[in-house]
Structures are given as structure tokens and as C-alpha cells.
C-alpha positions in Angstrom: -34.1 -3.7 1.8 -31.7 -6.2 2.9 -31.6 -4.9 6.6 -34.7 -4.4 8.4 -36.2 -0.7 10.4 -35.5 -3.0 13.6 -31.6 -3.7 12.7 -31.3 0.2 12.5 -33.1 1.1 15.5 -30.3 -1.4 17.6 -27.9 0.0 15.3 -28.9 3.9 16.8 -29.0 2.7 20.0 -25.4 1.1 20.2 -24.3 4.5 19.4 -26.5 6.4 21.4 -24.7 4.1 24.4 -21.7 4.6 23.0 -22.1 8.2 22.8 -23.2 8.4 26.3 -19.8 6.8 27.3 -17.8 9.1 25.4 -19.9 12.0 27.4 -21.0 13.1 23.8 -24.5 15.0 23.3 -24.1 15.1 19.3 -22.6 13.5 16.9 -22.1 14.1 13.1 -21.1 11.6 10.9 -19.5 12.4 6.9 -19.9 9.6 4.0 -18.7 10.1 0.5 -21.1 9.0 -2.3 -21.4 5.5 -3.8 -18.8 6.1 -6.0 -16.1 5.7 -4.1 -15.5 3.4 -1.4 -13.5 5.8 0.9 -15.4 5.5 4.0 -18.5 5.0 2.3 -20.4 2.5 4.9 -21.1 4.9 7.9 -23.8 7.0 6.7 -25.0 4.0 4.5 -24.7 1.7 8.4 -27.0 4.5 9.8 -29.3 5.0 7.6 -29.3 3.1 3.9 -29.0 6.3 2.3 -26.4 6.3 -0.5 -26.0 8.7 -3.5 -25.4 7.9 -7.0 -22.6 10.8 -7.0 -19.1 10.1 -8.8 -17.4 11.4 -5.5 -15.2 13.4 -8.2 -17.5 16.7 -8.6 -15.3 19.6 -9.1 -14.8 21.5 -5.4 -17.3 25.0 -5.3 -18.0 27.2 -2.7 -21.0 27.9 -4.5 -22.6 24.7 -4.5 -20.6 22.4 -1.5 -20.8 19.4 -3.7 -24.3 18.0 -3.5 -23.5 14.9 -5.5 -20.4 13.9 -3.5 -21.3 14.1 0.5 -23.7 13.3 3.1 -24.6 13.7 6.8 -26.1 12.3 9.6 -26.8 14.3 12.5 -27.5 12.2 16.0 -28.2 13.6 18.9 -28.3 11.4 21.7 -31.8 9.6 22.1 -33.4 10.4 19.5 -33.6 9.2 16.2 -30.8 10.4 13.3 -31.3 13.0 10.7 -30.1 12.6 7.4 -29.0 15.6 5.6 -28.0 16.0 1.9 -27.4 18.8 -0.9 -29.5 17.3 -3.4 -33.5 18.0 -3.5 -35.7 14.8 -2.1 -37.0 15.0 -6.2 -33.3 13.7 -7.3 -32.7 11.0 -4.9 -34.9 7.8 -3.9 -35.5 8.1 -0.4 -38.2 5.2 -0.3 -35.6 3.0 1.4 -34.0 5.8 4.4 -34.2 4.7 7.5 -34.2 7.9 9.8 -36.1 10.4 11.9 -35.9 13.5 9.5 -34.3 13.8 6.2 -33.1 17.5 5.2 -32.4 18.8 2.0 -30.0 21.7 1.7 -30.0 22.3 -1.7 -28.7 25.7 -2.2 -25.9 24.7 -0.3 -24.9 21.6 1.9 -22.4 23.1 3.7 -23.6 26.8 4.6 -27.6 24.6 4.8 -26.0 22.6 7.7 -24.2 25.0 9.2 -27.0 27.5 9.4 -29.6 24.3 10.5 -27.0 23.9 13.5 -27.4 27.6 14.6 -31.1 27.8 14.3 -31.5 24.0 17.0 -29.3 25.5 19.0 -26.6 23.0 18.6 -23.3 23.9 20.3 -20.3 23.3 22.8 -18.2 19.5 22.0 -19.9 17.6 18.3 -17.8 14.7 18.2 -17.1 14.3 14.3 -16.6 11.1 12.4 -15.4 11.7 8.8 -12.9 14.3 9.7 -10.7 13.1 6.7 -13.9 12.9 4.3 -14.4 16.9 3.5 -11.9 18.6 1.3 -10.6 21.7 3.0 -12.6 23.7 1.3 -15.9 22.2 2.4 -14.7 22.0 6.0 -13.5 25.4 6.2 -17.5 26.8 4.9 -18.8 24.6 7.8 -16.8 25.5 10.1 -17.3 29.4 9.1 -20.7 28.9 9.9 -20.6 27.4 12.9 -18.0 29.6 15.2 -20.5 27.7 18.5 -19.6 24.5 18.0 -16.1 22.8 19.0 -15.7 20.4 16.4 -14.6 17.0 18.5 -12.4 14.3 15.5 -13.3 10.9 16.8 -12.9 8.6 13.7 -12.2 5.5 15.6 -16.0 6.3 17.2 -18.5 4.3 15.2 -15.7 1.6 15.2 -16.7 0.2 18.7 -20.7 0.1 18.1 -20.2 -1.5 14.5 -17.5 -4.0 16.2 -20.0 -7.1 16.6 -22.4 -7.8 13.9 -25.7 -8.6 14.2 -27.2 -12.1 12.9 -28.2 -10.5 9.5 -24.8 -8.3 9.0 -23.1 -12.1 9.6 -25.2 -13.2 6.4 -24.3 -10.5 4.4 -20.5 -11.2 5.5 -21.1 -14.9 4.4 -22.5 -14.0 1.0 -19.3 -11.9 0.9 -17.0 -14.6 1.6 -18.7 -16.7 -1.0 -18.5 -14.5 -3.8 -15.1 -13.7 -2.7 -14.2 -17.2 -2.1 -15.1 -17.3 -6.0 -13.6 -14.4 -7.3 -10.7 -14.4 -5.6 -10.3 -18.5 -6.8 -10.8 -17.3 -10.2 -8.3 -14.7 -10.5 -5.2 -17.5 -9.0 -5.7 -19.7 -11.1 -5.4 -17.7 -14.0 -2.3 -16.6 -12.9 -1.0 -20.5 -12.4 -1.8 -20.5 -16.1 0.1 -17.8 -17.1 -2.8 -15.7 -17.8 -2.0 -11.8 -17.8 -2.9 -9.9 -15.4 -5.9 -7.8 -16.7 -7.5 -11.4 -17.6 -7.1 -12.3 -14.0 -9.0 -9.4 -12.9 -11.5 -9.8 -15.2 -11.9 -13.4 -14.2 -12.6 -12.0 -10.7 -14.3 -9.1 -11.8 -17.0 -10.9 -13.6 -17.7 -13.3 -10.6 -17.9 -10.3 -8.2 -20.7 -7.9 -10.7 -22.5 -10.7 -11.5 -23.3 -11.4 -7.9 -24.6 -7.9 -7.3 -21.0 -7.5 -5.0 -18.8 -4.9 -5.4 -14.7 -4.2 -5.1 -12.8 -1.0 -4.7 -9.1 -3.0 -6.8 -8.1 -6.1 -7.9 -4.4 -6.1 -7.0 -2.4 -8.6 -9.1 1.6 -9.2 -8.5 3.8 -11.2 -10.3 7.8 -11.8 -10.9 10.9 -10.6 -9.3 9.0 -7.5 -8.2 7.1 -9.4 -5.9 10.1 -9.7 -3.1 10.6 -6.2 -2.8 6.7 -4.5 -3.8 4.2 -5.2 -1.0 1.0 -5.1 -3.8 0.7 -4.1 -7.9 2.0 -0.2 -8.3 0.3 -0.6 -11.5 -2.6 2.1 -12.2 -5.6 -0.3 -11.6 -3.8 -2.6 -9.7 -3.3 -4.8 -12.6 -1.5 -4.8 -16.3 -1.9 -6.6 -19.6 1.6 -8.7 -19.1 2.3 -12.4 -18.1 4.0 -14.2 -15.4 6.4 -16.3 -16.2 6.7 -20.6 -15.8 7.8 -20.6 -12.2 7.6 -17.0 -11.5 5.5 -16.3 -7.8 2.1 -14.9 -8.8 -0.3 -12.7 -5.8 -3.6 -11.7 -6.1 -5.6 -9.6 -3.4 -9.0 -8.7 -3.6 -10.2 -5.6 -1.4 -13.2 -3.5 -1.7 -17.1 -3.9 -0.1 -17.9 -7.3 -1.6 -21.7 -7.5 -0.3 -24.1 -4.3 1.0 -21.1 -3.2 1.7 -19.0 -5.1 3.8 -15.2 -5.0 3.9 -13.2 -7.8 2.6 -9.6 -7.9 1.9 -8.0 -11.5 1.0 -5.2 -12.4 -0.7 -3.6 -15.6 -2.3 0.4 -16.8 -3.0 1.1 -19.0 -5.6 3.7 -20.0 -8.6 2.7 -19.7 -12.4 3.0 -23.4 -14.1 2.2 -24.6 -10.5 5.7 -26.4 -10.3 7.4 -24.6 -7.6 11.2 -24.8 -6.4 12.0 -26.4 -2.8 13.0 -22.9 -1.8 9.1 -21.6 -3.3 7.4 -24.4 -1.9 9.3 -23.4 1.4 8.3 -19.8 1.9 4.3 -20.0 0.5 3.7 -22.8 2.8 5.4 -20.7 5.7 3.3 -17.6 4.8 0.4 -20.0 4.3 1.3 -21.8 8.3 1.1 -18.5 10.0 -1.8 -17.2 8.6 -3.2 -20.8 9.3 -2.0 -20.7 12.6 -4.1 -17.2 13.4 -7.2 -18.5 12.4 -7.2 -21.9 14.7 -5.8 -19.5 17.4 -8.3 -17.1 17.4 -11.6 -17.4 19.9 -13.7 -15.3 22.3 -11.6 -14.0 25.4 -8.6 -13.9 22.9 -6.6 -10.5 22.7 -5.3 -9.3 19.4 -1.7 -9.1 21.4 -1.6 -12.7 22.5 -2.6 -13.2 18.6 0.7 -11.6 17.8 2.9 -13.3 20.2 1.7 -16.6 19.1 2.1 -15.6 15.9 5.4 -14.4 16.2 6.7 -17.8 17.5 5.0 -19.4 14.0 6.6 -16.7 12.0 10.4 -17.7 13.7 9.9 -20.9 12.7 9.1 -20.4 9.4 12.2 -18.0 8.6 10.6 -14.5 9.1 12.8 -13.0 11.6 15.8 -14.7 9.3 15.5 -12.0 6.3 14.8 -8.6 5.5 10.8 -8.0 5.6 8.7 -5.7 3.6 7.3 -2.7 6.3 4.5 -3.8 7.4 4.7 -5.8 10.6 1.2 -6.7 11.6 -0.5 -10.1 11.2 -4.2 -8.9 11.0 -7.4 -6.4 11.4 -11.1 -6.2 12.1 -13.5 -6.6 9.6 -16.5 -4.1 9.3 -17.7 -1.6 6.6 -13.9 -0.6 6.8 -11.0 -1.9 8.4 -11.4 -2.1 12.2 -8.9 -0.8 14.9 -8.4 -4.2 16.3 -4.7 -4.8 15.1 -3.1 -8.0 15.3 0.6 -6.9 15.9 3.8 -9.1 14.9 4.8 -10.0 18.5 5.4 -7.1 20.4 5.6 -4.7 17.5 2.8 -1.5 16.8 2.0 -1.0 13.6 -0.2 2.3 13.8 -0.4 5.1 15.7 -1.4 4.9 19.7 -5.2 5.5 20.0 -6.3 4.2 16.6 -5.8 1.1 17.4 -6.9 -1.8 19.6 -4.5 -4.7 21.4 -5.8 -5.8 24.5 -9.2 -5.9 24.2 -10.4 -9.2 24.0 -11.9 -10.7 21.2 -15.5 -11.5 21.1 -18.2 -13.5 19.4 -19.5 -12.1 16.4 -16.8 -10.0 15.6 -14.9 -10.2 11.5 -11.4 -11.0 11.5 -9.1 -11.1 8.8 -5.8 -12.9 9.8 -2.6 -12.0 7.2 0.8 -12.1 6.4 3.9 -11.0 4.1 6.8 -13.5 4.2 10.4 -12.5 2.6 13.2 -15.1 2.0 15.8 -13.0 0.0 16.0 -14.5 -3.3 12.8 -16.7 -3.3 10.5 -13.8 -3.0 7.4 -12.7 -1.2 4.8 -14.6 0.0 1.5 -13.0 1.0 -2.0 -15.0 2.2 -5.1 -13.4 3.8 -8.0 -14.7 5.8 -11.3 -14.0 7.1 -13.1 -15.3 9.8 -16.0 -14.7 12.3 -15.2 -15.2 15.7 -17.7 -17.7 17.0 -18.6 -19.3 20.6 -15.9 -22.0 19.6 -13.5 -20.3 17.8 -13.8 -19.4 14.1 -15.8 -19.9 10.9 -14.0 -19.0 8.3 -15.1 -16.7 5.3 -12.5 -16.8 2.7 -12.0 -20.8 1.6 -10.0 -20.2 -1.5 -7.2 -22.9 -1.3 -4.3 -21.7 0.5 -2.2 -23.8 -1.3 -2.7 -25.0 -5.2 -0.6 -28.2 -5.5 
């Protein structure tokens, strides 16, 4: 096991506090199986329990989808329980970390909702996951559980996972290496005019061979690049070149290492010879993003992030062109993407209450600082970098070169 019974114990009892807070009693938390990366970590944070499942198992009342989902049940102060759809003979469970582990295998959802019943469970659950069970699913559950008033807090977990613990900071390290590598790999086979697939693969191979993981390998290239924020192809990447002096992106996103969240991304030109009017606009995208990361420190808010950013991205010719839609300069890091937003200025990017701007910023916390720069007619320009936030400022994850001349 790469985390320790201790780490999980702390990990329980930052929620537990944090549940206490939020006046919650119970708490029920939803993951996905291992094969997708759509909100795997929270379950897998609780209690390093994860399935082998496809996370594509065709929807049945009859059966609720053993394969696919998993839940933890916490109530406050004691230890979680683990509950699954598939019998303890079908799944290693040498290396859970829980109180109880419960098998429902005739059915998770009518097993769960019928466990609820019988321990009496009912009033407010807050619920994390509320956009993990197909309708189906949900609807069984909530059949079967007419006491309980389902409470959706998805943002919950977000606040106890927020600062990482000295081992979760190794993991992000080994993260940013193989990143670092992959991510490395895939530019500069773009600079030579490999295609696109190669590129992934390139980046591919560095990331499996590390034992890491990635959810897509988004590679961008040509005239499409000014107006398409990332790849619209299928698997984020196609068998076709770039062009001499056509502006090449790559972006790398997924759960790099015992997975942790990582989402960087590279500008460059294929042939490596860039215009003046190229060179311009990737080392202004590259400035910002640069900017962010010296800026950044402990007692820092995510709004005065943006505002300083803002003045960086006037002076590099942001507010001087049309810009793709999506005006925010950076996120938290976690085993998803955290709620604390960096804006562009005074701009909101999400919705109120899923996100965080004047909170400040505090050690051991995972940054990732980006940007998407437009000048009409060059193209678009994208970088992204992660960081921890230290005692004195930053230590950054991702050290791909910004720029490749």
C-alpha cells in the first residue's frame, strides 16, 4: 500500500470535522470503478478500495450494476463502511482500509437501501456523487429509502482533501515527474512534425511504463487551434501532421500517480522556427502563466491571483482580441479538480457555490496555474502549470520547458 492505516485514520477524521461543521450526522459517498476516471478518487481517498469494473455495464434494475459502483457510508465518529454489489470472493479486499465492508450482492442498490432502513439511518445524508448514479440507479435507492432526505454536497470532500498530507505530496511529485516526461515527449514530437497519434504514444508509453495513469492525451495543431479550445478528435488525437510553422498544443489530463489529478499543457510551433507574431503570443501565454506561479504563496487569495493576473494578461494583448470562453487562469489540484478558481480579474467562471475566491491559499495545497491566449490571425496559445504551495511560495510540479527555442 502506498498510503499507510494512519494516513486514512487523519483522512476520516478531517471529514468527520468537516461533517460536524456542516451539522451533518451521515454521509454517503458514490465512486465509479477503475475504469473510468469520472470521479473515481473519493471512495479510493477513503478507503483504497477500487474495482476492476469497465464502468460501462449495461444499466438493470435487476442487478444495480455491481461492477460499476461503490459506496462509503460515514457516520460521524466512527470509522467508514464500505459497501459494494460484488461478493468479498470477486474482489481483493486485503488492502481496504475501513470499519466494515458490506456486500450486497443481490443487489447494490435495493442492499443499501434496505441496510439504511434496518440502522435506522434517516432525516438530512449529505450525498457526494450525486452526478455518479444513472437515473435509474438513483431512482431504486431512493425508492427504498422514503426516511432519508437526500442532502447533494459535491463540493464536500473538496475542503478536507484541500491540503495534502506529506505522503499525498510524494505521490504529487512522482506525478509531476512522469508528467514532466510524458508531457516533454509528446511536444517535441509535434516540433518534428510527428502525427498526432505518435505524439500520444510517445507520452503514452512514458506514463504506463511508470505504473501512472491518464484519462486523454489531447493533441492540437494548425489553423484550428485559434478558434478550438483542445482536439474534438475521438481520442483526443488523429493520425495527421502539423505542418512546418504551424502552432502545435499538447495537454495531458488524467490521474498520473495513485490517482492524483494532473492537467498540463504545452504551446509550441512545428519546425521550431516561429514567426515574430508566434513568438509574440506563446511567450505571452507562457508570461502569464509564469507570472501565477511566482505570485502565488500562503495567505494569497485565488481573486488577488486573478487581478494580478489580469494586469499580465493586458500587457501581453489578451484583452486586445477575441478570446476563446473560458476566462479563468487556474484550479486546485486533488483527486479531481478543486473549487479553488483562479478567475481572469474580476470575472466568475462557474456557478456561485461551487467555487472558491477568497479563501486564502495555504501551504500544502496543488495548484495548477493556466491560460488560453488569442491574437486573431496568429492563433492560440495555451500553457499549464502545477505547483505546491509551500511556506515560501511554490515548488513547481510540471518542469517541461515552457518555451522550446
Amino acid at each position: 500500500m502506498y498510503f499507510s492505516h494512519d494516513e486514512y485514520v487523519t483522512r476520516w477524521g478531517k471529514v468527520s470535522a468537516a461533517m460536524k461543521a456542516r451539522g451533518y450526522e451521515t454521509l454517503l459517498v458514490w465512486q465509479r470503478s477503475a475504469g473510468t476516471y469520472d470521479r473515481v478518487g473519493d471512495v479510493y481517498w477513503l478507503t483504497n478500495f477500487k474495482t476492476y469494473g469497465t464502468g460501462q455495464d449495461p444499466a438493470s434494475e435487476e442487478f444495480g450494476a455491481p461492477y460499476t459502483f461503490s459506496a462509503v457510508l460515514i457516520r460521524r465518529d466512527q470509522e467508514p463502511e464500505l459497501h459494494i454489489g460484488l461478493p468479498k470472493t470477486e474482489v481483493d479486499l486485503s488492502r481496504v482500509v475501513c470499519g466494515r465492508v458490506f456486500c450486497h450482492e443481490e443487489n447494490m442498490m435495493i442492499g443499501l437501501g434496505n441496510y439504511l432502513r434496518t440502522q435506522h439511518i434517516e432525516g438530512r445524508v449529505a450525498l457526494v456523487g450525486d452526478d455518479i448514479l444513472p437515473g435509474m440507479y438513483d431512482r431504486m435507492l431512493r425508492r427504498h429509502t422514503p426516511q432519508i432526505e437526500w442532502v447533494s454536497d459535491e463540493m464536500f470532500l473538496l475542503g478536507p482533501q484541500a491540503i495534502k498530507s506529506a505522503r499525498e505530496l510524494e505521490a504529487y511529485r512522482t506525478g509531476g515527474d512522469i508528467a514532466t516526461r510524458a508531457l516533454s515527449a509528446a511536444m517535441e514530437a509535434l516540433i518534428m512534425g510527428k502525427t498526432g497519434a505518435e505524439a500520444a504514444a510517445n507520452a503514452a508509453e512514458i506514463i504506463v511504463r511508470a505504473g501512472g495513469g491518464y484519462h486523454r492525451i489531447d493533441i492540437n495543431h494548425g489553423p484550428a487551434t485559434e478558434w478550438r479550445l483542445l482536439s474534438n478528435d475521438l481520442y483526443g488525437y488523429d493520425s495527421t501532421s502539423p505542418a512546418q510553422g504551424d502552432m502545435v498544443r499538447a495537454w495531458i489530463y488524467g490521474p498520473f500517480f495513485e490517482g492524483y489529478w494532473l492537467d498540463p499543457g504545452r504551446s509550441g510551433i512545428c519546425g521550431n522556427c516561429p514567426t515574430s507574431a508566434q513568438k509574440t503570443l506563446i511567450e505571452g501565454a507562457a508570461e502569464i502563466v509564469d507570472g501565477l506561479v511566482a505570485m502565488a504563496a500562503p495567505g494569497v487569495t485565488t481573486r488577488e491571483l486573478g487581478r494580478k493576473g489580469a494586469l499580465i494578461a493586458r500587457k501581453v494583448g489578451y484583452f486586445d482580441h477575441p478570446q476563446l470562453p473560458i476566462p479563468l487562469l487556474g484550479h486546485g489540484l486533488g483527486t479531481f479538480l478543486s473549487p479553488h478558481v483562479i478567475p481572469m480579474g474580476e470575472n466568475e467562471y462557474c456557478m456561485p457555490g461551487t467555487t472558491i475566491y477568497n479563501e486564502p491559499l495555504e501551504a500544502g495545497m496543488v495548484m495548477a496555474a493556466e491560460v488560453f491566449l488569442t491574437h486573431t490571425g496568429v492563433g492560440t496559445a495555451g500553457f499549464e502549470q502545477a505547483f505546491i504551495i509551500t511556506d515560501n511560495g511554490t515548488e513547481l510540479l510540471t518542469k517541461t520547458p515552457m518555451l522550446f527555442w
